[in-house]
Each structure stands twice: as C-alpha cells, then as structure tokens.
ZAMARGU-4260 file (C-alpha; in steps of 0.2 Angstrom, whole numbers, plus 5000, padded with zeros to 4 digits):
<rodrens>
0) 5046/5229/5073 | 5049/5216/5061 | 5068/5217/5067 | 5063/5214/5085 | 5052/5199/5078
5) 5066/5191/5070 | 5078/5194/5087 | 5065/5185/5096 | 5064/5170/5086 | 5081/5169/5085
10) 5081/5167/5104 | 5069/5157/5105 | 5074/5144/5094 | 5084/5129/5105 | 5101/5124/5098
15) 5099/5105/5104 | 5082/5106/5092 | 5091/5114/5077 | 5106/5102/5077 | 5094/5087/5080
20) 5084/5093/5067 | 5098/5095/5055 | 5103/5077/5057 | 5085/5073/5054 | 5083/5083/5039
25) 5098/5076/5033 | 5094/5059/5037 | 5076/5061/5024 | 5089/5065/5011 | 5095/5048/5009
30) 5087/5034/5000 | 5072/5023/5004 | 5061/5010/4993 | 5055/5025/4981 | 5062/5037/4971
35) 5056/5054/4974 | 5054/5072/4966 | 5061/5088/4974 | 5043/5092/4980 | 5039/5076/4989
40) 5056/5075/4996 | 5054/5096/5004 | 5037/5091/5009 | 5047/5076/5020 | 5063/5083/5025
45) 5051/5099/5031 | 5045/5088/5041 | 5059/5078/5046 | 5066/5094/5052 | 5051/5098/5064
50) 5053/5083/5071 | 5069/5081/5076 | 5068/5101/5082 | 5054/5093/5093 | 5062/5079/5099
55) 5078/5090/5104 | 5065/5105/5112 | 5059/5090/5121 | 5074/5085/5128 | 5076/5103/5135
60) 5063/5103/5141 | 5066/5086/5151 | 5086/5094/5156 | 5076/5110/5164 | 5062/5100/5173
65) 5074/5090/5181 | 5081/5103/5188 | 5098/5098/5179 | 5109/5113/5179 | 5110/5125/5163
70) 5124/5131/5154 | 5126/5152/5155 | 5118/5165/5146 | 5135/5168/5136 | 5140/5149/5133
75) 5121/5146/5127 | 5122/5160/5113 | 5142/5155/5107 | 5132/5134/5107 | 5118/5141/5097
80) 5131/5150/5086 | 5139/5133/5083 | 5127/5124/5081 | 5119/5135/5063 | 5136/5133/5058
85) 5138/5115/5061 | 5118/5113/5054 | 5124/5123/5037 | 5138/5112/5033 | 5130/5095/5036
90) 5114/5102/5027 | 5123/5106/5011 | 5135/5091/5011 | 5117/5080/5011 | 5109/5089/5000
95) 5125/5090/4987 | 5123/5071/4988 | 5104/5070/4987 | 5104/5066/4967 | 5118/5052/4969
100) 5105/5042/4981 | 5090/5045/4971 | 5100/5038/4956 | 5106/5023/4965 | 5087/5018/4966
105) 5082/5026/4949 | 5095/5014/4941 | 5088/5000/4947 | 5070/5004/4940 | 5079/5008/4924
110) 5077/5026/4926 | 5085/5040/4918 | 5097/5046/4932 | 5094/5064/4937 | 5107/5078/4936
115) 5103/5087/4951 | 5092/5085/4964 | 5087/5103/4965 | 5095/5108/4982 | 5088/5126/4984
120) 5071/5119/4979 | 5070/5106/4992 | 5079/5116/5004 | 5065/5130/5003 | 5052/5119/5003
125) 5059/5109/5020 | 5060/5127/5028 | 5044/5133/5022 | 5036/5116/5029 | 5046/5117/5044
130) 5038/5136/5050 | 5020/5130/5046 | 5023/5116/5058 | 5032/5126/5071 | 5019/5137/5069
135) 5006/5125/5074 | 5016/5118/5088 | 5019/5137/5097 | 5000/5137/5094 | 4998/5122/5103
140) 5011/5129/5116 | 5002/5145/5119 | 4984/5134/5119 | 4990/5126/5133 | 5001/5139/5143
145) 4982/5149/5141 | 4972/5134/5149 | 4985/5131/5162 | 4986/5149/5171 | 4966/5148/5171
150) 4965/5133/5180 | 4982/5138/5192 | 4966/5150/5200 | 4961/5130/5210 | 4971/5118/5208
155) 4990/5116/5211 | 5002/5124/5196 | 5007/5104/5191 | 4989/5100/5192 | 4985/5113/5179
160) 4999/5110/5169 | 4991/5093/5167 | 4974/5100/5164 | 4979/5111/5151 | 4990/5097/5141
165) 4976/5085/5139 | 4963/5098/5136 | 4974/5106/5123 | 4977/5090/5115 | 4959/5089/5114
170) 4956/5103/5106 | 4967/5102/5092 | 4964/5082/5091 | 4944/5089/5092 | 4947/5102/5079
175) 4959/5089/5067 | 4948/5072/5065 | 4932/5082/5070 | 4930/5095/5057 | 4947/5095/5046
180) 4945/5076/5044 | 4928/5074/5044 | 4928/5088/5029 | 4942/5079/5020 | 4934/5060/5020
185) 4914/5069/5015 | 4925/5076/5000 | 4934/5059/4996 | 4918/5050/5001 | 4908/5062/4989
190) 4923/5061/4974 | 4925/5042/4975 | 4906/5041/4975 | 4903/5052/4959 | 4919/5043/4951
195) 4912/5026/4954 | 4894/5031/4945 | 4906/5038/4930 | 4902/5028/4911 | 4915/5034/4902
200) 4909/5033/4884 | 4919/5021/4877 | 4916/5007/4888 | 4899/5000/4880 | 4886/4990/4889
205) 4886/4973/4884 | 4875/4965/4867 | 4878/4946/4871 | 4868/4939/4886 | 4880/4929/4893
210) 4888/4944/4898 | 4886/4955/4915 | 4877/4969/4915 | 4870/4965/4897 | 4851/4967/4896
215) 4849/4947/4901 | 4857/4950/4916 | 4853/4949/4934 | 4865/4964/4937 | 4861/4983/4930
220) 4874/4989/4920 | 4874/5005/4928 | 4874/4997/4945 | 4892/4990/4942 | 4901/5007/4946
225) 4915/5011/4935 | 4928/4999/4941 | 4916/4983/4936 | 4908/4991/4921 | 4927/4991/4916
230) 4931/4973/4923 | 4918/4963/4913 | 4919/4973/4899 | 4939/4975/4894 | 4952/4957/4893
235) 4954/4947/4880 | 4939/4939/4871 | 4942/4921/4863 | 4944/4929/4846 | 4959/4935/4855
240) 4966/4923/4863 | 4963/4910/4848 | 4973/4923/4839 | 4987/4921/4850 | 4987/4901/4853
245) 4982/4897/4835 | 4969/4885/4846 | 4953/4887/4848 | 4949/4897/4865 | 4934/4900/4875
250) 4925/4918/4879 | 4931/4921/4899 | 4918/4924/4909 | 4920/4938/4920 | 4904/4944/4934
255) 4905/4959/4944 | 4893/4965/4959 | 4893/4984/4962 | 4894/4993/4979 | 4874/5000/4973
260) 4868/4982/4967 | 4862/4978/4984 | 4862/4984/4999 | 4872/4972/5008 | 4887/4962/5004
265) 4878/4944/5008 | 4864/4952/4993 | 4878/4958/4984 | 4888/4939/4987 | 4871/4929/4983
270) 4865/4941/4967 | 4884/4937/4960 | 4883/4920/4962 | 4866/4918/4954 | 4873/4928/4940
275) 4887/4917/4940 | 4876/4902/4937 | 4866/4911/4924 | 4879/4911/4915 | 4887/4896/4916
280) 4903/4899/4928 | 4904/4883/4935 | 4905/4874/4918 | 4924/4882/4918 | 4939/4870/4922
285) 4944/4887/4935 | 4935/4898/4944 | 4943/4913/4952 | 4935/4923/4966 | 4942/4939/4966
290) 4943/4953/4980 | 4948/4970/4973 | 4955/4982/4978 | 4945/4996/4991 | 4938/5006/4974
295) 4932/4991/4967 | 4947/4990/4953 | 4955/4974/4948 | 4971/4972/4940 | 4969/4970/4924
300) 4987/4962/4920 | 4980/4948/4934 | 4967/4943/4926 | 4971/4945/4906 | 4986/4934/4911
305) 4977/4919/4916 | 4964/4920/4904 | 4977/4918/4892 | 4986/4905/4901 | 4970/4893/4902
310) 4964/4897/4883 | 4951/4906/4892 | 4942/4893/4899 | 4942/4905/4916 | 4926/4910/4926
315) 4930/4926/4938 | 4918/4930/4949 | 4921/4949/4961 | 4910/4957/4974 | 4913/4977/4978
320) 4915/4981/4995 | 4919/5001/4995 | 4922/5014/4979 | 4936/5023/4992 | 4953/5021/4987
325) 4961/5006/4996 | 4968/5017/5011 | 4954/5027/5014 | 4944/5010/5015 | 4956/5002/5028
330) 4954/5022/5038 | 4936/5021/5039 | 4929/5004/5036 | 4943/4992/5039 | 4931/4977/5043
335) 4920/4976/5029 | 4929/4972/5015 | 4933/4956/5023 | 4915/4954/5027 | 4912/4955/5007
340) 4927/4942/5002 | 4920/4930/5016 | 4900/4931/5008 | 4906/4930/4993 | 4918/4914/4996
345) 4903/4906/5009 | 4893/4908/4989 | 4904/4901/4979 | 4914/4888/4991 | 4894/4882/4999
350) 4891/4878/4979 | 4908/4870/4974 | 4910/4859/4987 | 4892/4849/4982 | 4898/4848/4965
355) 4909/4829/4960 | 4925/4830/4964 | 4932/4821/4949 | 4924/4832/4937 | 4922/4851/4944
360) 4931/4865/4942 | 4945/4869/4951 | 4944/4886/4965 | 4957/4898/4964 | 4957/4916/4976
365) 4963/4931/4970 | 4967/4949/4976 | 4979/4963/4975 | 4985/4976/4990 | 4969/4979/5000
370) 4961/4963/4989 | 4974/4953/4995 | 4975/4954/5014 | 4953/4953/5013 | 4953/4937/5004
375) 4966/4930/5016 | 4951/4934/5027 | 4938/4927/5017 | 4940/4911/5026 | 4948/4901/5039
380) 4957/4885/5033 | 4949/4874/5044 | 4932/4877/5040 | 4939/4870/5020 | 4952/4858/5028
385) 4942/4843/5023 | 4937/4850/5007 | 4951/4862/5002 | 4950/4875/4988 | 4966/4875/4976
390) 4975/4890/4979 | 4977/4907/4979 | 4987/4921/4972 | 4988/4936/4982 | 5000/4949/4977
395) 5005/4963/4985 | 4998/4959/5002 | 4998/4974/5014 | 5010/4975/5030 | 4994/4972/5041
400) 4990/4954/5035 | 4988/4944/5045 | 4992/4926/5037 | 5006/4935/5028 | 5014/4942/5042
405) 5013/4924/5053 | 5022/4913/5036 | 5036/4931/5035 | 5038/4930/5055 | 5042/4911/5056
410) 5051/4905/5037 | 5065/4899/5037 | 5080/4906/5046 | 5091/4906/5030 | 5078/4915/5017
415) 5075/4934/5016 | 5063/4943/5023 | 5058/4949/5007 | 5056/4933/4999 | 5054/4921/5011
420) 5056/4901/5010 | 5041/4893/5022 | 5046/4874/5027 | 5046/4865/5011 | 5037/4875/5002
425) 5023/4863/4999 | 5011/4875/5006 | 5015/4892/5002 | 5027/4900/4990 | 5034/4917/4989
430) 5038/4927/4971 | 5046/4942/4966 | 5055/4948/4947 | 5066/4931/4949 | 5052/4919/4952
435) 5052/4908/4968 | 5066/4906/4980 | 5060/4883/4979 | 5073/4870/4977 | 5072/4865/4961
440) 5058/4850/4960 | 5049/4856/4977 | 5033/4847/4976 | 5016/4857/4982 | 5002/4849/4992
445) 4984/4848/4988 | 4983/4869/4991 | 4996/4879/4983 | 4996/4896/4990 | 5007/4910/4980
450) 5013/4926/4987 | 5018/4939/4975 | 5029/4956/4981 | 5042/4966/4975 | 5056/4971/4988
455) 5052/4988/4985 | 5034/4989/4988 | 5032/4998/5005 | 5012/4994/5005 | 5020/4979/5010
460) 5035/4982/5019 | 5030/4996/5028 | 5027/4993/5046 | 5024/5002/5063 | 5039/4995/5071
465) 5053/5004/5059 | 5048/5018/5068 | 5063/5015/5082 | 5071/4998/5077 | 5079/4991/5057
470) 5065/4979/5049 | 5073/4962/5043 | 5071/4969/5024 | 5084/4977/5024 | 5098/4966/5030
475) 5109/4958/5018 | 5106/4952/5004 | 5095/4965/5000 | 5079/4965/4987 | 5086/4965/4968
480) 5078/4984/4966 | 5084/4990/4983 | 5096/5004/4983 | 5112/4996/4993 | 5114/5014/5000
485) 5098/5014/5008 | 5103/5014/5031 | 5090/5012/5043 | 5088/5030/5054 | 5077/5029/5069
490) 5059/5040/5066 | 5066/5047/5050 | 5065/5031/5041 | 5046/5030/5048 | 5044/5047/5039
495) 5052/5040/5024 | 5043/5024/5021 | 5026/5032/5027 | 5028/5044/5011 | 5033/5029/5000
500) 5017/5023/5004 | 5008/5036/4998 | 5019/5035/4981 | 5020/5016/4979 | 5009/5017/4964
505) 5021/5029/4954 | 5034/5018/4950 | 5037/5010/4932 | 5029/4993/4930 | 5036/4978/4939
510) 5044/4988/4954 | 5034/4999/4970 | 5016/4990/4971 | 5013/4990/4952 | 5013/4972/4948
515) 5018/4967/4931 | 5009/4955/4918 | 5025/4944/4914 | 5026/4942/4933 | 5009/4937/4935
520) 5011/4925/4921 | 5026/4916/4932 | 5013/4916/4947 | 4998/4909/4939 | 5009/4894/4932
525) 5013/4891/4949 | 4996/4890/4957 | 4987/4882/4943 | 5000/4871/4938 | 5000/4875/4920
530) 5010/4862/4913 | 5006/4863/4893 | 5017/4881/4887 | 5034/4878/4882 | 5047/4894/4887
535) 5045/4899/4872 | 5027/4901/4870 | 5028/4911/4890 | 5039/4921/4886 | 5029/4926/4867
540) 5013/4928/4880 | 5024/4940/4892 | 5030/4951/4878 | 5012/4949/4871 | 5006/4955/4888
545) 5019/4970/4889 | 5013/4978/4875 | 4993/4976/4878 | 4986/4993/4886
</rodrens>
C-alpha cells in the first residue's frame, strides 16, 4: 500500500515543475543582504522549491489547456528521468557552494566565516517544507476539483471550473486571514500588550520631579509601557556626560507618553507637551521630537549620542502609537502611527513657532524604521515653509516612505541608489558607514534633512518590484557590506529579500537595520551643525559610545 502510494506520487509529479524548481532552490542558496543559518535558509529554499514546481505545473497546465500537443507516455517518463538526474547534480553543486556565499557576506560584517553550510540539513529541511506546501496546494486542488463537479450539475464545465476556483480560493483565504491570522495577531496583540505593561525590576521610578513619570509628573509611571519607562529612565545623566567632557553639562530632558496615558493620540500629543513644559523643555538650545518605533522603543544609541554631542542640553519629547512590533503595526494599523507623529509635531511645532526667533531653541525630528517613515508623515513642508523646523535625522527609513522614495527615484543620475546624492545637497543628505557622498564644503539651507541607511538593511531596500525585475541597489558599485556575488533571480530574490526582512535585526552592530552609535554620532553633527569637537574628541565619544550597553 505504501508502495503503491509512492508509485503514484512519483507519477504525479511534473518534470517541468521539478527542474524549475530545482533552479529555484538553487537560486535561494546564493547570497542576498543577510547572512543566514541552515534553518532559515531550508525554511526558504523549501519554499523556493514549491514555487518554482508551481510555476512549471502551471505551465503545464497552460501547454494542455491550449490544446498544444503532448509528448508520449514513453518520452514523458525517459524526461522525468532526466530531469531528477539533472535536479540532483545542480542541487548538490549549489549546495557544496552554499558556505562560500554565506562567507562572502559574513566577511564583510566581520564574521567568523563558516566551514560548512550544513547541506544535508538544509536539504532536508527544504524537502520537508516543500511536501507541507505541496500538500496544501493538492488540498487546494482537490477543494476545487470537489466544488467544480457539483456545480458541473447547472452550469457549463468552464463555468464551474470558474466557480470552484474563486470559491476555493475563498475558502482557504477565509480559513487563512479569518481564523489562522486572526488567532496569530489576538496572540501578538495579547503578548505585545502584557510585554508593554512589564516593569522590570531594575528600571526604578524616578525621585527627582523634573523627571517623567516621577511622582510630580503629569504622566503615571506605570502608564508609560515598558519601552518609555526605559526611555526616560536610562542615557547619560550630566554627571555623566561632565565626566566625559570635563565641562559642565546639563541633565537631558527626556518625556515619554504611553499607549495607556490617553486614549487618543491628540490626549496623548497635548498631555506630552504640557509635561514638556512642566519641565522646562523649551528652555533647551534643541528639542528633538521623536517617533519610535511600532513597540514604542527608541534607539538608545540615537539619543545617548546627541545628548552627548550638545553637553546635554537636549529636550526629547516621544508619543507611543502602538506596543506591536513595527511590522505587525504597519499589517494592522498602518495609518495611526502617522496620526500620532502629526499630534505630537501640531504640539510641539504650534508652540515653537510663537516663541522669538533669535533666541528659541532650535526643532529637530527624529525616528528609526517605522519611526522614521511616520515622522516623514508628521508634516507637510508647506504648512512649516514660512516657518521651517531645523531638520531631521531619520535612519533607517522603510521601503514604503513615501518622501524617501521620491528624493532615491529622482537624485542624481551619477550617485547610487543606495546612497544617493540629491541636487546640491542643500536640502537633504544621505549617510551610511563612510559618512555622506557631499562635495567637500557643500553648504546646507535653512533645513538640513539627514538620511541614515546601511546598503544591507532590506527594511529599506526591500521592495515589491524585485519580485520580476533587478532594483537599482545592486548595480555597480555596490554597498560597502554588499556581497559582490550577490545576482538578481526573478521571484526567488523576492523570497530572499522577504526573509531578510524578517532577520534584518540579527546582524552585528552597524550593518542589517541595527544602527550604530559612531554612526549616529557622524549624523547628528551633520543636522545640528555641531561645530565645537575636534576629530579627536569624536572619535574618544564613538569609542566611548561603543562600549556603553
């Protein structure tokens, strides 16, 4: 019996598939942004190899439906013969070259390079994820072929084949985003939510009543969720920073608004700002708004560094907009974080703008990843054109923002897509682990706008359309932490880049979408035009910054 079940799987299987298949599978095996391990990269050459078997059974199915005529019963068996054959030897000649690629990236993050990419591991783990998914699609298969002979009984065989297609399809999409996804995101949504009320015990409510969340304040310390209880109460104080300078410094000011402080982001915008006046925010030579991240964290690097940077005479002001991590907010609630970083800047900006010009402090905007594309949102520039802010540092900006996108579409023709160079760079400025790509003694305008990005972070690279054409990243010259041996491959490299996203926060410091201090240190000089530190003194602070936790 199980004899006869393996004979008819064999003959089931389509040549055309298997061989396509193989070339996808083998295509996965090559390198992209990130360096992966042997389970991540079975998981995606599995899943490679479905679907490029797809796309051939597909085409098959397209030759027989055009009536196109079909090779003998004989010739089709010798084909499918060939075809394992030819699908064994360019599977194990990839797969024997797997570790050589994941070292050509490994060795541009400083690495160790890997012995062996664990072939029969990956291997095994690819087929087992191919059979699940095959699985599912003869499930789909039979789902329909069921739905279509019933309805045969009244309307017209192609009509029914129609039928059953869409209804199949809408049971499965039913069964997928209305019970499976809805089961996973009220988990998340439950997780993130307990995680966010978590007071860890070393993380102390603050004494002093300057401080949010202290007893003075207008914001309950256990209303902050976890991510601002640990933003206002962790970065340098001025005892540190005086120790550093060997001048005297001033405490940061740092206010936070939880998710559970209000109930809507405009309470949550006006509460913050009425804290930030409590305590005395606007009395600071700079003011960063800040948009986090979509659990609410802010980079710590970010924010140590230009606290440092300006002796700490820094007022940050953040508003929390969700406790989900950043791509489980953009899935379910893609608008509202933008609604928050626009309440909050309305706050902030509406006050600001009233104060002497001469004499108030000047407005930076800050945000990371999911931070960074909402507080491009937070305003348009022409409602501040007659009364612009100073700048902003936004780093790692995701693929879908929008500003970011419109300066990467149109730079100018002879700079990299990666790190762009927009008209004369008064404006706008792009940064990576070398700095900027300026002439040397480009002068800014009265807004300096800062983009910082590795080449290798896909949270910013990634996009829809690599799915059948090569994005402009990856022509020459590439990234200074992109693998030259990297190719573009239609669909696979979708597949490829789509799990890098999910992995873009496992990479060592200063590659991936983990932003560096040293490089935030080269950012903030830039937009704030910090002109007093001599090369030595940054690079003491970068090596300073290096070994803070």
């Amino acid at each position: 019996m199980k004899r006869n079940w393996l004979v008819r799987l064999w003959y089931s299987l389509s040549a055309g598939g298997l061989l396509l298949g193989t070339l996808f599978f083998a295509a996965s095996l090559t390198p992209t942004l990130l360096p992966r391990t042997f389970l991540t990269q079975g998981a995606l050459s599995g899943c490679s190899l479905a679907v490029g078997y797809g796309i051939g059974v597909f085409g098959r199915w397209l030759w027989t439906y055009l009536e196109l005529p079909r090779p003998q019963a004989r010739a089709l068996r010798v084909a499918k013969l060939t075809a394992i054959i030819i699908c064994a030897v360019v599977a194990v000649s990839f797969l024997w070259r797997a570790a050589q690629w994941q070292n050509s990236i490994r060795e541009l993050m400083g690495l160790e390079p890997v012995a062996s990419a664990q072939p029969l591991e990956v291997g095994l783990i690819a087929l087992a994820t191919f059979i699940v998914l095959l699985a599912l699609a003869r499930l789909f298969k039979l789902t329909l072929s069921f739905i279509s002979a019933k309805g045969r009984r009244f309307v017209p065989r192609r009509v029914s084949n129609v039928i059953g297609f869409v209804a199949a399809v809408a049971l499965f999409w039913s069964v997928i985003n209305g019970v499976l996804l809805r089961a996973a995101l009220h988990m998340a949504d439950s997780s993130y939510q307990q995680f966010d009320a978590l007071i860890e015990p070393e993380t102390e409510q603050p004494s002093d009543p300057l401080k949010t969340g202290s007893s003075a304040s207008l914001l309950d310390w256990e209303e902050l969720g976890r991510a601002g209880r640990e933003f206002v109460s962790s970065g340098p104080n001025a005892r540190d920073i005086g120790a550093f300078s060997g001048k005297e410094a001033l405490e940061p000011i740092r206010v936070y608004a939880g998710l559970r402080s209000a109930e809507t982001p405009e309470q949550r915008a006006k509460l913050a700002f009425e804290e930030f006046k409590r305590v005395g925010g606007f009395k600071r030579a700079v003011i960063i708004v800040v948009t986090p991240t979509g659990s609410g964290w802010i980079d710590p690097p970010a924010m140590d560094s230009i606290e440092y940077l300006h002796s700490g005479d820094v007022a940050s002001i953040a508003v929390q907009y969700s406790y989900l991590a950043s791509w489980l907010s953009l899935l379910t609630e893609p608008g509202y974080g933008a609604d928050a970083a626009r309440a909050l800047f309305k706050e902030i900006y509406g006050y600001w703008t009233t104060l002497p010009r001469d004499s108030r402090p000047r407005l930076y905007l800050y945000g990371l990843s999911l931070g960074a594309m909402n507080s491009e949102q937070s305003t348009d520039l022409i409602e501040v054109l007659g009364d612009p802010y100073n700048g902003a540092l936004w780093s790692g900006p995701p693929y879908t923002s929008r500003i970011w996108r419109w300066i990467t579409a149109n730079r100018n023709p002879d700079s990299p897509a990666w790190l762009p160079r927009f008209r004369d760079g008064s404006f706008v400025r792009f940064m990576n682990q070398d700095g900027a790509a300026i002439a040397q003694g480009s002068a800014w305008g009265p807004m300096r706008i800062v983009y910082l990005q590795y080449a290798s972070d896909p949270v910013t690279f990634f996009d829809y359309h690599d799915l059948y054409r090569a994005p402009a990243w990856m022509s020459s010259p590439r990234g200074p932490d992109v693998s030259p041996q990297l190719r573009w491959y239609p669909v696979v490299t979708f597949l490829q880049l789509v799990l890098d996203m999910a992995m873009a926060t496992t990479t060592p410091i200063g590659h991936g979408h983990v932003y560096a201090a040293e490089h935030y240190i080269d950012a903030w000089m830039a937009v704030t035009d910090v002109g007093n530190w001599s090369p030595e003194d940054v690079a003491r602070l970068k090596r300073h910054l290096a070994k803070t936790p």
